[in-house]
C-alpha positions in Angstrom: 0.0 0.0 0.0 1.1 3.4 -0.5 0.4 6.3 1.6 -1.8 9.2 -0.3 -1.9 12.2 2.3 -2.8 12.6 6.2 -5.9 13.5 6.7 -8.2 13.9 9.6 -11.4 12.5 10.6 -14.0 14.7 12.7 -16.6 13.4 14.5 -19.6 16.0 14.8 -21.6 15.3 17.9 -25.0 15.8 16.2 -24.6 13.0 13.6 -22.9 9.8 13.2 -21.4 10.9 10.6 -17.5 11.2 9.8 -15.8 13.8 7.4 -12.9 13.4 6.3 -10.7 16.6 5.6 -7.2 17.5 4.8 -5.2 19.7 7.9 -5.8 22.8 5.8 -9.8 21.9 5.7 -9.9 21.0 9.4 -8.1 24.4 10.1 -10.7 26.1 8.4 -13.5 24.6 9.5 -12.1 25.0 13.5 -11.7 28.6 13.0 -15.2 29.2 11.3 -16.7 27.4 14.4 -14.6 29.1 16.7 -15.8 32.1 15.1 -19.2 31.4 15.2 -19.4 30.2 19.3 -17.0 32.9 20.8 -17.9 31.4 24.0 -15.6 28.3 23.6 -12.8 30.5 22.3 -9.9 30.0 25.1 -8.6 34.0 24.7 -10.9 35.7 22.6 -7.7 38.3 22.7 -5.8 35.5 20.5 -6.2 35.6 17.5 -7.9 32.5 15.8 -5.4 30.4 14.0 -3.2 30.3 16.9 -6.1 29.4 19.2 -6.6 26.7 16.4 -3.3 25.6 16.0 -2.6 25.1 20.1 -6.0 23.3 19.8 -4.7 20.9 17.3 -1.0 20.4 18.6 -2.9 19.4 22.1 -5.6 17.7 21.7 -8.3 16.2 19.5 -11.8 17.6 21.0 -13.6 20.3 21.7 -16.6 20.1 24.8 -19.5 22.3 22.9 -21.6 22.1 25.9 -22.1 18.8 28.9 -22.5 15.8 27.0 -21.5 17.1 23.2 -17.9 17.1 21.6 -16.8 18.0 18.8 -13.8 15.6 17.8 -11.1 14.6 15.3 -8.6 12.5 14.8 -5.2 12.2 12.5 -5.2 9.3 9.8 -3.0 8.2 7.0 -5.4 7.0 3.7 -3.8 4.6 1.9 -4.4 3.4 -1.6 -3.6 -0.2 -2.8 
């Protein structure tokens, strides 16, 4: 098998769905959500790509409110 690219999958808590994105989609789409719930933002003084970027170097979830999380995690696609 040969590796194609990293990706990530995210886990939205309203579905059971899974999307896969590339880092540069999951970036976006962290920012845009961090943008649209300002309450969840760790320093709203920060701007939003670092707040992203410390968000994905330490962990892989988000708590939206009790009980829902917003999740993703690295994986390598592979085509055979």
């Amino acid at each position: 098998m040969i590796p194609v690219q990293d990706h990530y999958v995210l886990l939205l808590p309203e579905t059971a769905d899974e999307q896969f994105l590339t880092p540069a989609e999951l970036k976006q789409f962290l920012e845009r959500f961090l943008a649209e719930y300002p309450h969840l933002q760790e320093d709203p003084r920060q701007p939003l790509e670092q707040q992203v970027q410390r968000l994905l170097d330490t962990t892989c979830q988000l708590e939206i409110s009790p009980g829902r999380v917003l999740q993703w995690y690295a994986v390598r696609l592979t085509k055979s």
